[in-house]
ZADO-1210 file (C-alpha; in nm, 4 decimals, padded with zeros to 6 digits):
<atoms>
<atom x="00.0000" y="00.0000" z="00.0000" code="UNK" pos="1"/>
<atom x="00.3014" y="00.2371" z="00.1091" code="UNK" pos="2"/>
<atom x="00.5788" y="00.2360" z="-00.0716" code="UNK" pos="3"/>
<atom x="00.8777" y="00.3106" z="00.1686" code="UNK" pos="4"/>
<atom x="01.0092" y="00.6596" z="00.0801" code="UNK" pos="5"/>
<atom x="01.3895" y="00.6873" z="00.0172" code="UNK" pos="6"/>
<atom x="01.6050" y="00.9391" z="00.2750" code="UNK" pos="7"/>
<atom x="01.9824" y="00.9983" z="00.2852" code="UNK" pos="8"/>
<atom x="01.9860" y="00.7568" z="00.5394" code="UNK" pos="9"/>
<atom x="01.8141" y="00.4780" z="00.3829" code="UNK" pos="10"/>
<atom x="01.4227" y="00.3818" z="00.3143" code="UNK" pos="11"/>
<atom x="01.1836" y="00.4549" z="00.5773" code="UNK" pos="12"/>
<atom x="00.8496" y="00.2252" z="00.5892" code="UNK" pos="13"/>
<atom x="00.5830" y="00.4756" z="00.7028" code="UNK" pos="14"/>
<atom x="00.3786" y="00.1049" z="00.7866" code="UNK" pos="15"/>
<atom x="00.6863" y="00.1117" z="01.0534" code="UNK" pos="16"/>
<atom x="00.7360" y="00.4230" z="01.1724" code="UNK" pos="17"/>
<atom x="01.0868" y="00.5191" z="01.3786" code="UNK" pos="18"/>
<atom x="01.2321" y="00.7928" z="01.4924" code="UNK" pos="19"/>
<atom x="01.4868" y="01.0252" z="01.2236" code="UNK" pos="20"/>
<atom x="01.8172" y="01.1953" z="01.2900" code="UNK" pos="21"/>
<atom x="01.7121" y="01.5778" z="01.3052" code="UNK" pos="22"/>
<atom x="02.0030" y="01.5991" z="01.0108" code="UNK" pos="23"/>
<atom x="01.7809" y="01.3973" z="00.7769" code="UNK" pos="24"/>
<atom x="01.4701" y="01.5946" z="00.9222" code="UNK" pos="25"/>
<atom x="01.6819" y="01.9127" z="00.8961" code="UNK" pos="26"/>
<atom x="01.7803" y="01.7764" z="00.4826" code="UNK" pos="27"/>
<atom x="01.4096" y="01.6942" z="00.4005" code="UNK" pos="28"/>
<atom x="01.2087" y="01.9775" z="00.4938" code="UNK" pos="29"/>
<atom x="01.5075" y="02.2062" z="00.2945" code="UNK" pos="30"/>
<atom x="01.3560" y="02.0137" z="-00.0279" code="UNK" pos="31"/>
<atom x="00.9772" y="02.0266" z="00.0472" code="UNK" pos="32"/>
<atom x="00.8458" y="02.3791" z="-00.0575" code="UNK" pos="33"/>
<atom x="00.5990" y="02.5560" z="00.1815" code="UNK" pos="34"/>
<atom x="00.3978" y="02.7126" z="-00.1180" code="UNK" pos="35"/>
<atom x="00.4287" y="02.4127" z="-00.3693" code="UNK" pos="36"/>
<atom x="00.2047" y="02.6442" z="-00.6547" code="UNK" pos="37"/>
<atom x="00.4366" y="02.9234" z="-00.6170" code="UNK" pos="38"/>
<atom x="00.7470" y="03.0200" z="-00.7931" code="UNK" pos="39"/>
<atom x="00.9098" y="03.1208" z="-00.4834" code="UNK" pos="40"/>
<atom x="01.0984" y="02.8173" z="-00.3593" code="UNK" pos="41"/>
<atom x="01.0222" y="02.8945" z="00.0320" code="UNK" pos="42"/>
<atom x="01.0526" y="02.5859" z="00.2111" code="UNK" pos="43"/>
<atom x="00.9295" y="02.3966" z="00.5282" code="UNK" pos="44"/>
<atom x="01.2575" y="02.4181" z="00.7162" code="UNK" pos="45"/>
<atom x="01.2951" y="02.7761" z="00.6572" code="UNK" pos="46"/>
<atom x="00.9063" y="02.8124" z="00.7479" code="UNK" pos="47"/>
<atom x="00.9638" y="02.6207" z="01.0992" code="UNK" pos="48"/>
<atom x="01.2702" y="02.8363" z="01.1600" code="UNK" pos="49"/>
<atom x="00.9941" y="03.1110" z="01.1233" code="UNK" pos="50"/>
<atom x="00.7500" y="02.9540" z="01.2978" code="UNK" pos="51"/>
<atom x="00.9636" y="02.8904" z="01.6158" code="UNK" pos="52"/>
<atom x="01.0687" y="03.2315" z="01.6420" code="UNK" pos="53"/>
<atom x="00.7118" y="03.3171" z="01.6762" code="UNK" pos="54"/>
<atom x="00.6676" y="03.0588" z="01.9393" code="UNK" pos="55"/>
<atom x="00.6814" y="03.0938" z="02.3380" code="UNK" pos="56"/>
<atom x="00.9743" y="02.9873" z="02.4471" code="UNK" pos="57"/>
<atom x="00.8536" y="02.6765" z="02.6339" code="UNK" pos="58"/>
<atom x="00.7048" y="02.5942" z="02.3000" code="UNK" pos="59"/>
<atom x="01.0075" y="02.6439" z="02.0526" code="UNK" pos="60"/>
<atom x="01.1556" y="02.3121" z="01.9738" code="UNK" pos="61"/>
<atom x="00.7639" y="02.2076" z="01.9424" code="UNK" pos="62"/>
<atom x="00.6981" y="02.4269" z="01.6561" code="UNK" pos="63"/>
<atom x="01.0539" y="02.4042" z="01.4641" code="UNK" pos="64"/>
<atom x="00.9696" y="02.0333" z="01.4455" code="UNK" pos="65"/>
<atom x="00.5665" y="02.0673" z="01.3609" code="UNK" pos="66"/>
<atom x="00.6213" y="01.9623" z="01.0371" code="UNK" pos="67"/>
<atom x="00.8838" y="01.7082" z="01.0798" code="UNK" pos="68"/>
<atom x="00.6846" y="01.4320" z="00.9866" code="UNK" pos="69"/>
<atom x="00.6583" y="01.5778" z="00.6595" code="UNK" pos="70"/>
<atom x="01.0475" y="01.5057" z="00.6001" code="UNK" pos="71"/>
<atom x="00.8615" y="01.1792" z="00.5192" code="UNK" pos="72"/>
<atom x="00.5539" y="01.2495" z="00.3900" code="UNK" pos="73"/>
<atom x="00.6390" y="01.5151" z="00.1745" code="UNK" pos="74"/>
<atom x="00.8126" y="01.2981" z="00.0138" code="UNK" pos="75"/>
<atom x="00.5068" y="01.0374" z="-00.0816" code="UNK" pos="76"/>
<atom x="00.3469" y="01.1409" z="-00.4175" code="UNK" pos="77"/>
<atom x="00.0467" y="01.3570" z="-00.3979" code="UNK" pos="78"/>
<atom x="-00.1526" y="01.0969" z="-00.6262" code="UNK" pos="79"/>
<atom x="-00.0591" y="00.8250" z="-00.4538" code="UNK" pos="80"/>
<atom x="-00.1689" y="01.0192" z="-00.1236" code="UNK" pos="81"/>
<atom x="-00.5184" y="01.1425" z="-00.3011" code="UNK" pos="82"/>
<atom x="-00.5670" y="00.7500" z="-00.4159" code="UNK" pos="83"/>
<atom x="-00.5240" y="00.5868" z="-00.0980" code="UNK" pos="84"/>
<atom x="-00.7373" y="00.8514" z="00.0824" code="UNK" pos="85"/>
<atom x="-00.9813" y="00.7479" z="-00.1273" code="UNK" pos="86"/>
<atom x="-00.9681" y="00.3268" z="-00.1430" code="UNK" pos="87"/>
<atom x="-00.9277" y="00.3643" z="00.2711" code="UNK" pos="88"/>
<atom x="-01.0714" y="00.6932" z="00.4036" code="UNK" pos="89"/>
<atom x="-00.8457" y="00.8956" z="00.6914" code="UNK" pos="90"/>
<atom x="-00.5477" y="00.6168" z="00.5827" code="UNK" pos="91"/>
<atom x="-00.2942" y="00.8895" z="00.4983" code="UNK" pos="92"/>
<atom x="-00.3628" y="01.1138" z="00.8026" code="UNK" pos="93"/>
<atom x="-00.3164" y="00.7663" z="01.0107" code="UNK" pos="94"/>
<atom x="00.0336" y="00.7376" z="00.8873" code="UNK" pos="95"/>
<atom x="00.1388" y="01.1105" z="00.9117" code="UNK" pos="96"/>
<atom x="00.0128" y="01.0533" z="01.2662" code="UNK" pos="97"/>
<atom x="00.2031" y="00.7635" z="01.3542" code="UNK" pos="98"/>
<atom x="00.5298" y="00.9593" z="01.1897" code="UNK" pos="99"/>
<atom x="00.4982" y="01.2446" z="01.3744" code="UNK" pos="100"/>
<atom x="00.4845" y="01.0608" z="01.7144" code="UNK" pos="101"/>
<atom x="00.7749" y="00.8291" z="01.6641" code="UNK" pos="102"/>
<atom x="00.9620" y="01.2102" z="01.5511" code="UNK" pos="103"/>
<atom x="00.8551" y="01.3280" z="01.8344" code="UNK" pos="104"/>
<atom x="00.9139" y="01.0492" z="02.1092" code="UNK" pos="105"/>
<atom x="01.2650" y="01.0008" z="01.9553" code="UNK" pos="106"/>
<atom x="01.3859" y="01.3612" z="02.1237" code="UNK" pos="107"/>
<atom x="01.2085" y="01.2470" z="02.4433" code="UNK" pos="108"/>
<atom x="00.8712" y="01.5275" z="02.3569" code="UNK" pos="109"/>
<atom x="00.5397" y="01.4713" z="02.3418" code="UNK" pos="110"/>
<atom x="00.3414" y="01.5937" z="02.0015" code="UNK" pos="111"/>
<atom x="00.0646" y="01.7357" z="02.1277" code="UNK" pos="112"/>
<atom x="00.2328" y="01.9176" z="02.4196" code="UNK" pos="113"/>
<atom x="00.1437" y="02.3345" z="02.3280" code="UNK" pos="114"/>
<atom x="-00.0391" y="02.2213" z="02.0458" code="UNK" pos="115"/>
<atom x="-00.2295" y="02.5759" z="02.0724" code="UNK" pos="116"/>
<atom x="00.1127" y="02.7482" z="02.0839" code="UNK" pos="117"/>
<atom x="00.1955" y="02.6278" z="01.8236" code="UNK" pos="118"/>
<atom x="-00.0946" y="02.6857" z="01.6049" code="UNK" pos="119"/>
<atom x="-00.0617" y="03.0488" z="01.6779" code="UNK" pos="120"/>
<atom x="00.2469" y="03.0803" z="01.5986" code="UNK" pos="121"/>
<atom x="00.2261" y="02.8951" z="01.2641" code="UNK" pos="122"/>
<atom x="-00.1179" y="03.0968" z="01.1657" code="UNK" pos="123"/>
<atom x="00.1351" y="03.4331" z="01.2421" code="UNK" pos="124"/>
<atom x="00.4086" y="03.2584" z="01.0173" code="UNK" pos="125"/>
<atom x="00.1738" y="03.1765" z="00.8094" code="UNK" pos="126"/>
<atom x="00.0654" y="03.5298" z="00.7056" code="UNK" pos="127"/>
<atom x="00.4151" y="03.6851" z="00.7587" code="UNK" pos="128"/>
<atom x="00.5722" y="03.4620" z="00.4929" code="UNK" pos="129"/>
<atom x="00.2485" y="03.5095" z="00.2724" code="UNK" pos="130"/>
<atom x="00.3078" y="03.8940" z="00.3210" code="UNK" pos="131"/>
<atom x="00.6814" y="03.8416" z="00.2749" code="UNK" pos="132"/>
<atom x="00.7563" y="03.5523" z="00.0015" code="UNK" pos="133"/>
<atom x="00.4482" y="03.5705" z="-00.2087" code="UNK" pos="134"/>
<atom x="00.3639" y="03.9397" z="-00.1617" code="UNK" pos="135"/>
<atom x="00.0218" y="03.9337" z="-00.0809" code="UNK" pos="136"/>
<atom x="-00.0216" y="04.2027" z="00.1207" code="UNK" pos="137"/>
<atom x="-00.4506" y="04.2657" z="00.2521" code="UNK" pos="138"/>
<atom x="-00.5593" y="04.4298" z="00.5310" code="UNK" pos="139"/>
<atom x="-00.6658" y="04.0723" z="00.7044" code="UNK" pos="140"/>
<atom x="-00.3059" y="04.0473" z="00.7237" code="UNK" pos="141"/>
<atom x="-00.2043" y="04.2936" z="00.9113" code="UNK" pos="142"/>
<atom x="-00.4707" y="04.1795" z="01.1952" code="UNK" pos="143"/>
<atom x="-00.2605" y="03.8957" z="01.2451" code="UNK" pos="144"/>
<atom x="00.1503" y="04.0381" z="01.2279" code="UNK" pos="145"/>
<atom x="00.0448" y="04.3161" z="01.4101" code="UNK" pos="146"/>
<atom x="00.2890" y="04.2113" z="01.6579" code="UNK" pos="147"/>
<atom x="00.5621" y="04.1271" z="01.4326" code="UNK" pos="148"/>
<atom x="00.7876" y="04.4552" z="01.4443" code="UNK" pos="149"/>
<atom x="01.0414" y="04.2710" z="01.6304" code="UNK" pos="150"/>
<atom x="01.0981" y="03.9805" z="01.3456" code="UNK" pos="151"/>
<atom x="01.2548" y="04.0584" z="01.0278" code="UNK" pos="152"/>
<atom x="01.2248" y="03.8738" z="00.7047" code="UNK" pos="153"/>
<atom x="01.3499" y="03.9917" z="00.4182" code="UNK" pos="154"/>
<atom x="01.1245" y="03.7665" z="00.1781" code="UNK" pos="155"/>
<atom x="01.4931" y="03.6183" z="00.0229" code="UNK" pos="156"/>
<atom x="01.4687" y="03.2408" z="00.0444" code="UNK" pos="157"/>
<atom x="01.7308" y="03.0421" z="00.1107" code="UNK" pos="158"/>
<atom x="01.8938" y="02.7606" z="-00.0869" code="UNK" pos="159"/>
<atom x="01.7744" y="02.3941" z="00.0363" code="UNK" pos="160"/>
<atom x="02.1302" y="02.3559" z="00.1673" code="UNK" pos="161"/>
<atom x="02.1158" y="02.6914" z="00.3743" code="UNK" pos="162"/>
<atom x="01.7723" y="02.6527" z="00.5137" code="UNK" pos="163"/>
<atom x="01.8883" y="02.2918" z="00.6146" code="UNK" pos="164"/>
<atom x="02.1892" y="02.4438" z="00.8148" code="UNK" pos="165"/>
<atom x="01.9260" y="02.7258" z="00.9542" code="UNK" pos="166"/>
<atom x="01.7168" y="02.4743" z="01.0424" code="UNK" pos="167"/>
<atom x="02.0404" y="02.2150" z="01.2475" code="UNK" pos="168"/>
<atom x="02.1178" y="02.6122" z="01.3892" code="UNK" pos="169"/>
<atom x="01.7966" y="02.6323" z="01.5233" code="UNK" pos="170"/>
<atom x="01.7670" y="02.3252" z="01.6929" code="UNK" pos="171"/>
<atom x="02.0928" y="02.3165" z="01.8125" code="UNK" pos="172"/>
<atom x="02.0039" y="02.6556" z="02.0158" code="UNK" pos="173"/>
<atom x="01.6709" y="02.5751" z="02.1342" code="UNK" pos="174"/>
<atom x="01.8468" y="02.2289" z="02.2583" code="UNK" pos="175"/>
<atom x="02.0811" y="02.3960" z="02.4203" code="UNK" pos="176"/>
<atom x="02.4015" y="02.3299" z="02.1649" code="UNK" pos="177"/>
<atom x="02.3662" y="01.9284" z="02.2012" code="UNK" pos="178"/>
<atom x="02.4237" y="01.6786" z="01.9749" code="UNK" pos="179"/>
<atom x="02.0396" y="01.4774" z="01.9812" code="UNK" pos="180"/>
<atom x="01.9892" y="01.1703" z="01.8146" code="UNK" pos="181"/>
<atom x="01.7175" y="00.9899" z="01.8202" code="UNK" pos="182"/>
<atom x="01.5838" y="00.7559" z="02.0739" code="UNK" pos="183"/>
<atom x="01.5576" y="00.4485" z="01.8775" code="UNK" pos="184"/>
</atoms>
């Protein structure tokens, strides 16, 4: 039904899910663009860089690695995804669960810990980088990054190698500068 999806560090069988090496997470999420109908190639990792700026501080590392289970699942082919969601209803959102808790419980954190923290913060992202990258710029908008004079973008984006490394930055300074690999 799945086919395993291929990452630098060899196939991962969303059937099985495991914990990944936040390099691999950090590698993926440079390739998988946060606007995929839009020229501007703005990706996930630079997004959850974004996004965890925006964050609380107690809820920081949460929202940097929101999205980490789509290091696999943005991989897994938006046909085959539209398919099985429609032989076996809620399948796909099944697996994407089940990836993003054995992300999660492999740094030793719980997914749905700040959960509304984290929603905020990406709904903020959200419309800064739509303000920013795409350059839609409404009124609605400014409702929500109304608070946003202290974060700069510049609406550049980065190449998938340097929003990797901004993304390894990041978590390496929420973590506190340590090496974390996965619980296995």
């Amino acid at each position: 039904m799945f086919s395993p999806v291929q990452l630098p560090d060899g196939p991962y069988d969303i059937r099985a899910p495991r914990a990944i090496p936040i390099e691999t997470i950090a590698a993926q999420l440079a390739h998988v663009r946060r606007f995929p109908d839009h020229p501007a190639p703005y990706s996930l990792a630079e997004f959850s860089v974004l996004r965890s700026e925006l964050a609380p501080p107690q809820a920081r590392v949460h929202a940097l690695l929101a999205d980490a289970d789509k290091a696999v699942s943005g991989a897994v082919l938006a046909g085959e995804r539209d398919l099985l969601n429609r032989m076996i209803p809620g399948v796909v959102e099944a697996r994407e669960r089940a990836v993003r808790q054995a992300v999660f419980t492999g740094f030793d954190l719980n997914p749905d810990d700040f959960k509304t923290e984290v929603q905020r913060a990406d709904l903020v992202a959200l419309a800064l980088a739509v303000r920013h990258v795409i350059g839609f710029d409404r009124p609605e908008l400014a409702i929500m990054v109304r608070e946003l004079r202290t974060v700069s973008m510049s609406g550049q984006c980065l190449s998938p190698r340097q929003a990797a490394a901004a993304f390894l930055l990041r978590f390496q300074e929420l973590r506190g500068h340590e090496t974390k690999e996965p619980n296995a």
